[in-house]
C-alpha positions in Angstrom: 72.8 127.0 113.0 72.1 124.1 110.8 74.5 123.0 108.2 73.2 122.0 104.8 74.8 119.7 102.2 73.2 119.8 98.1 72.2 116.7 96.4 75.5 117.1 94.5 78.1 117.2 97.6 76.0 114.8 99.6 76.8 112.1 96.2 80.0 112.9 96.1 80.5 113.0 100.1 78.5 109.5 100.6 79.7 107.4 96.9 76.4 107.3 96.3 74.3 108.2 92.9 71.7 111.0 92.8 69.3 108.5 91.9 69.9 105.9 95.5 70.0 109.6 97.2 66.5 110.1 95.8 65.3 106.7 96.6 66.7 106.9 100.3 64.3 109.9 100.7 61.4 108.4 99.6 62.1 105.1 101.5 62.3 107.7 104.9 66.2 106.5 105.1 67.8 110.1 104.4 65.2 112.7 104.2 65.9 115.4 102.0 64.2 119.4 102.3 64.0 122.1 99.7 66.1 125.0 100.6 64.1 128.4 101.5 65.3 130.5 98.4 66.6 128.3 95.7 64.1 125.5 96.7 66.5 122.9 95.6 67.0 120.0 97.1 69.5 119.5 100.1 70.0 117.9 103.2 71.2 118.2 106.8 74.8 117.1 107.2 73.5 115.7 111.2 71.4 113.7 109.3 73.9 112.4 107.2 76.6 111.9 109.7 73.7 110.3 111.8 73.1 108.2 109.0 76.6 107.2 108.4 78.0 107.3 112.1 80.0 104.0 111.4 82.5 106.0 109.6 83.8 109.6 110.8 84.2 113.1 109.1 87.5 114.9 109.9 87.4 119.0 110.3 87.1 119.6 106.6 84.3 117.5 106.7 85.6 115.1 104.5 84.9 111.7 104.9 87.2 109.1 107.2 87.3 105.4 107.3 89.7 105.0 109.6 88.1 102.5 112.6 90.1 101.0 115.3 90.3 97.0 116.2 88.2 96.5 119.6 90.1 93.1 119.9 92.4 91.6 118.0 91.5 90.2 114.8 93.5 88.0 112.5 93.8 87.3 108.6 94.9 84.4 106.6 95.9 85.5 103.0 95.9 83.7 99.7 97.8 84.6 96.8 99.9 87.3 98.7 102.1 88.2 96.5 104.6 90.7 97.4 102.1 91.6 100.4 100.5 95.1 98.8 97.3 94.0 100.4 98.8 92.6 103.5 100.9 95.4 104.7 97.6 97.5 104.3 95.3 95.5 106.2 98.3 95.6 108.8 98.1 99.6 108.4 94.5 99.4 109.6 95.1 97.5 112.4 94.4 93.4 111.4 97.2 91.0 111.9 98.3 88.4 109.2 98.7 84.8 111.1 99.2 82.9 107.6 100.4 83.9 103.5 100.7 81.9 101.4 102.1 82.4 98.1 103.8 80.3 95.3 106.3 82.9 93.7 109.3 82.6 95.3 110.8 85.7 95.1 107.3 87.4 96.8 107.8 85.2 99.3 111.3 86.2 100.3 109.9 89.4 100.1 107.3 88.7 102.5 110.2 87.0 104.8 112.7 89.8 104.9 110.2 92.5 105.7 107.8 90.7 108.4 110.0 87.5 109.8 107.2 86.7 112.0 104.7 86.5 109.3 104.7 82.7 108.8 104.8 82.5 104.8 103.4 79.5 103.8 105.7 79.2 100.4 104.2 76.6 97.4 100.9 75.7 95.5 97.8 76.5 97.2 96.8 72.6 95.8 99.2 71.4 98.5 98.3 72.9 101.5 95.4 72.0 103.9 94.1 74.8 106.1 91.9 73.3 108.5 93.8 73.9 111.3 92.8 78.0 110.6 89.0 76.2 111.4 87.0 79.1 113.5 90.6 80.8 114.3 90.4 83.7 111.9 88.5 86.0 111.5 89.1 86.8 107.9 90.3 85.1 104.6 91.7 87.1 101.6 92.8 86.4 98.3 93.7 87.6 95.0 92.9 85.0 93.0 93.4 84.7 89.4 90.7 84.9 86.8 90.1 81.7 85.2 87.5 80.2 83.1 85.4 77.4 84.5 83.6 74.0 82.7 80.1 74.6 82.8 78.9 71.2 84.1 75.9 71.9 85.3 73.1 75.2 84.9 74.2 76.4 88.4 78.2 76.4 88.9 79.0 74.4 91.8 82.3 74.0 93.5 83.0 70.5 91.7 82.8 72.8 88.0 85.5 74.5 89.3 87.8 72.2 90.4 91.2 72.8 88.8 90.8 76.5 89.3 92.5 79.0 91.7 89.2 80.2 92.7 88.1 76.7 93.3 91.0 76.6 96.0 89.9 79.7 97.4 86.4 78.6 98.4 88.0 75.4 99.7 90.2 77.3 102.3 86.9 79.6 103.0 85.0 76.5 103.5 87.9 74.5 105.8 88.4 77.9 107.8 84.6 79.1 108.2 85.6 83.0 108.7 83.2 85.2 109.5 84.0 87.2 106.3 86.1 86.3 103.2 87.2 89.1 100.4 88.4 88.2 96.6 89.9 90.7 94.7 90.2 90.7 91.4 90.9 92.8 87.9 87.9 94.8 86.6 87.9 92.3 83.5 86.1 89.8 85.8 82.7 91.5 85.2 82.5 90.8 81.5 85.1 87.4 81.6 83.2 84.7 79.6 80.2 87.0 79.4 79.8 87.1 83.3 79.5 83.3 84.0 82.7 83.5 85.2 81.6 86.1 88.5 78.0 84.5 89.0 80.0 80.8 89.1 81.9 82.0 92.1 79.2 83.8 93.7 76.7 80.6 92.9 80.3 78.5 94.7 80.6 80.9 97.8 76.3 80.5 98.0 77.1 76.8 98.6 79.6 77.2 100.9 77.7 79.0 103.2 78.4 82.3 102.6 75.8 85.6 101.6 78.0 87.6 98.6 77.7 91.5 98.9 77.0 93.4 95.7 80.1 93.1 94.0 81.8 96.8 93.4 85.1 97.7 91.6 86.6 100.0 93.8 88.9 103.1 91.5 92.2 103.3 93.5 92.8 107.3 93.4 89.6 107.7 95.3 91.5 105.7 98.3 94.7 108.0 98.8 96.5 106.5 95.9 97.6 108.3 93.0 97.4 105.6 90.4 94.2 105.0 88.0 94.1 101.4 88.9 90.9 99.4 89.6 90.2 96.4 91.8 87.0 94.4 91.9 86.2 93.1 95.4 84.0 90.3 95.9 82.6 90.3 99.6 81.4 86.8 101.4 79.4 86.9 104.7 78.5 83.5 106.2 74.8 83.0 106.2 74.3 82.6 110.4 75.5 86.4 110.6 72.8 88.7 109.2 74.9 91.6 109.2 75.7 94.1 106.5 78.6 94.9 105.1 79.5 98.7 104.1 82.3 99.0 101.1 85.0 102.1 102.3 83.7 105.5 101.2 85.6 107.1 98.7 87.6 110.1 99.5 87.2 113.3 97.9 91.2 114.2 97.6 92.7 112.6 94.5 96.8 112.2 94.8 99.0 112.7 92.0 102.6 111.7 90.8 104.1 114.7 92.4 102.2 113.4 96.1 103.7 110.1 95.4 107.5 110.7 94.5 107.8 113.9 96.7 107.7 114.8 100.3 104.3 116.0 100.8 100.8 114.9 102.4 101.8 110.8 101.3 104.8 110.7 101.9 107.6 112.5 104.4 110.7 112.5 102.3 111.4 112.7 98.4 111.3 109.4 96.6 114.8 107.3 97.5 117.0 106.9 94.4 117.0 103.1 93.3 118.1 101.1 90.6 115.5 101.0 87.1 114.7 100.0 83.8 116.4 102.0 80.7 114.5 102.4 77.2 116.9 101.7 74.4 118.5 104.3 72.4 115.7 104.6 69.4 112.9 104.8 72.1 114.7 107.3 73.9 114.9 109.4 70.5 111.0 109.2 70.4 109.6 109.9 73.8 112.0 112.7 74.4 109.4 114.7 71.6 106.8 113.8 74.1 105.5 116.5 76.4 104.2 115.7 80.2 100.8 114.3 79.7 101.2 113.7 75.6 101.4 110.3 73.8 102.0 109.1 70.6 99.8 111.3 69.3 101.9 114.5 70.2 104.6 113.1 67.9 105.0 113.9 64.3 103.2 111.7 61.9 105.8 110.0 60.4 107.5 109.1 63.3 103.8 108.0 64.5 103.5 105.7 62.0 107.1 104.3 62.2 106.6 103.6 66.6 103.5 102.6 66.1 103.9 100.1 63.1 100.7 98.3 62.1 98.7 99.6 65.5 98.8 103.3 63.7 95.6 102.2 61.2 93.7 100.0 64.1 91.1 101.6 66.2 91.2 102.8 69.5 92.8 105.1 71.7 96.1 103.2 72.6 96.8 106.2 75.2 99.3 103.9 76.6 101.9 104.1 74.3 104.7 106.6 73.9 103.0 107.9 77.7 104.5 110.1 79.6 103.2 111.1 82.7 102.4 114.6 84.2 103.2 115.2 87.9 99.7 117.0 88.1 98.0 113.8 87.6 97.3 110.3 88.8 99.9 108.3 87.5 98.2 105.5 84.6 97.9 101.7 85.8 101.4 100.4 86.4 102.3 96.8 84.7 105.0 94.2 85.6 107.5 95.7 82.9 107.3 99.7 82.8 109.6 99.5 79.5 107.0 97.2 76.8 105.8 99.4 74.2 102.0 99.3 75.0 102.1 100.5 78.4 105.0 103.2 78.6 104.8 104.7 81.9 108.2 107.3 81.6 109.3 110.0 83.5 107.8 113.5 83.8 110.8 115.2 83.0 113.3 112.4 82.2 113.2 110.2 79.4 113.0 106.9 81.6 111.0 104.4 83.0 110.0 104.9 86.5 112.7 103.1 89.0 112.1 100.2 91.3 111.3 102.9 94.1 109.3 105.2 92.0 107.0 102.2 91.3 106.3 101.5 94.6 106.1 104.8 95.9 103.1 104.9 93.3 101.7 101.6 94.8 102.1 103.4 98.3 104.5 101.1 99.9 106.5 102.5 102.1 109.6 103.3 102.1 111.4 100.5 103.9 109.5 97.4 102.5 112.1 96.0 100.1 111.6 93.6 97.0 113.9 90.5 96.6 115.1 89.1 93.1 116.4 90.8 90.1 115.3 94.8 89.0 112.7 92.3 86.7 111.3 90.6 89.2 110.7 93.5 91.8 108.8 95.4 89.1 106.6 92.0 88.6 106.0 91.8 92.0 105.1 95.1 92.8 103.1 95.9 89.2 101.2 92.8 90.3 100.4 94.3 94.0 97.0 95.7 95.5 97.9 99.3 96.6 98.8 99.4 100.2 96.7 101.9 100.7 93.5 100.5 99.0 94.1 97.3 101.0 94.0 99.9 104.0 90.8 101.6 103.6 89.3 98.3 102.7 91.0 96.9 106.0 89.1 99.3 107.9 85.6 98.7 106.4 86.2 94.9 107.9 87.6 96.1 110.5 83.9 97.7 111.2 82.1 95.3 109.9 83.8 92.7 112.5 83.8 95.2 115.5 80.1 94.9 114.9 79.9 91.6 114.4 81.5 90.5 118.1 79.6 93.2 120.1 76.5 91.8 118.7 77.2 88.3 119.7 78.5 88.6 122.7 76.5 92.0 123.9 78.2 93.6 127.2 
């Protein structure tokens, strides 16, 4: 007996919007049927598994990334920070041959968990990568978002000499990968009122290299429970005509309680490790806040004396005076989890989240340690792409290069 999926579930099952769903069937790529009683409109799940065969559904028929490597393929990464994005493109099965970072307490993170990694430590400027040339497969980088000088009415790579992003391309362009991916803040969308994005996608166009539509990809749908967003930026060098399919999001959505205790995550309660104290007159004023309140759950005068001059501005400021409720995604972590903007405390302690905590809710694991000072392993790992994201999108590359070699060199 056929199996039948509604508009609604077939969205939410594919990422996709009503609207591309209703396209699709009138383009003949997903036809849709009107159901015998309700005549709504729903579709065969065959025909979407069919459709989407290059990713697989597991027995609740939720959707799967996960993709194996049919040969070995390698990564050089930019900007690796503490290796959030690494380790997870090492979870789905790619293999880092280069990092390079200029923070040197990332890179003696990178060193004591992976001392075969070879961590290329120092300014981007002063490295030259063409040895990589037509030996990796992909390049990656979180490069900062800078502002470029508009030389010209198309950006070229010369306007953005001086920039990060500028030494990105370069390595793209000495490496010629079949595939490079940026990732970035959300911010990057509207920075300088968009120039900045269409500057690098006009720079990666002149390298050689077809940009997919850009997406910002919301980390809770990609088994982490954290509201944090990344934008990806997607290159494809122009002699493969190929496309490239972002990871479907998942329908599960992991809270605080998945990520400090044992559970689906994770198969142990969070390890105890050192953290970051609030002082005394803080301590007074977020023990009147309830799990999931703010400043707003606290009396008005005290209100007004927390939140100084910021009590008569606009906006929400839901950031301040938070305190998280293990029934929900914890909020965006930052580099310092005490500053008074962006309060991340305890659910039932009044406390910042410890070093441990804070990675647990980046979903590192459990034995990937941070070098430096308490200060500098929050910096390193509020700064990180979540393991997991960098996973799932390790996997859509992972498919993307699988079908990349078996179409050029066809058995």
């Amino acid at each position: 007996m056929k199996e039948y999926l509604s508009l609604s579930e077939t969205s939410k099952l594919l990422g996709k919007s009503k609207e591309t769903l209703r396209r699709w069937d009138k383009e003949g790529k997903l036809l849709a049927m009107r159901a015998p009683i309700s005549n709504y409109r729903v579709y065969c799940k065959a025909d979407v598994q069919t459709l989407f065969s290059n990713f697989f559904f597991d027995d609740k028929g939720l959707i799967s990334n996960q993709v194996k490597p049919e040969r070995d393929y390698t990564v050089l990464e930019l900007f690796a920070g503490a290796g959030g994005l690494a380790v997870g493109l090492e979870k789905a099965g790619l293999k880092c041959v280069a990092l390079n970072e200029i923070d040197k307490w990332a890179c003696q993170t990178l060193r004591n968990n992976r001392p075969h990694w070879k961590v290329l430590e120092g300014d981007i400027k002063s490295f030259d990568f063409s040895d990589y040339h037509n030996k990796v497969d992909v390049v990656t980088g979180g490069f900062p978002c800078q502002a470029f000088s508009y030389a010209g009415k198309k950006l070229g790579l010369a306007d953005a000499r001086g920039t990060l992003f500028y030494e990105f391309a370069r390595v793209v362009k000495e490496v010629n990968p079949p595939i490079c991916i940026g990732e970035n803040v959300r911010g990057l969308l509207s920075h300088e009122g968009g120039k900045t994005l269409q500057g690098m996608m006009s720079i990666l166009d002149e390298i050689g290299y077809n940009v997919v539509p850009v997406q910002v990809l919301k980390a809770i749908n990609y088994k982490v429970p954290q509201k944090r967003e990344r934008l990806i930026l997607v290159g494809i060098r122009k002699d493969i005509n190929l496309k490239y399919e972002y990871p479907k999001p998942h329908k599960k959505i992991y809270n605080l309680k998945d990520a400090l205790k044992k559970g689906e995550l994770f198969d142990s309660n969070v390890p105890k490790s050192e953290g970051a104290k609030y002082p005394k007159s803080k301590i007074e004023v977020l023990d009147l806040v309830p799990q999931k309140g703010y400043w707003r759950n606290l009396p008005v005068d005290i209100q007004k004396k927390f939140m100084g001059g910021s009590f008569y501005l606009g906006g929400g400021k839901t950031g301040m005076a938070r305190r998280i409720g293990w029934d929900e995604p914890c909020l965006t972590l930052t580099c310092s989890p005490a500053q008074k903007q962006t309060e991340r405390c305890h659910p039932e302690e009044t406390r910042p989240f410890t070093v441990r905590e804070y990675a647990r809710i980046q979903t590192f694991p459990d034995d990937w340690t941070f070098a430096g000072s308490v200060a500098q392993q929050y910096k390193q790992i509020g700064n990180a792409v979540p393991v997991n994201l960098g996973c799932e999108v390790g996997y859509s590359i992972i498919w993307f290069l699988n079908k990349y070699y078996s179409l050029s060199n066809p058995k």
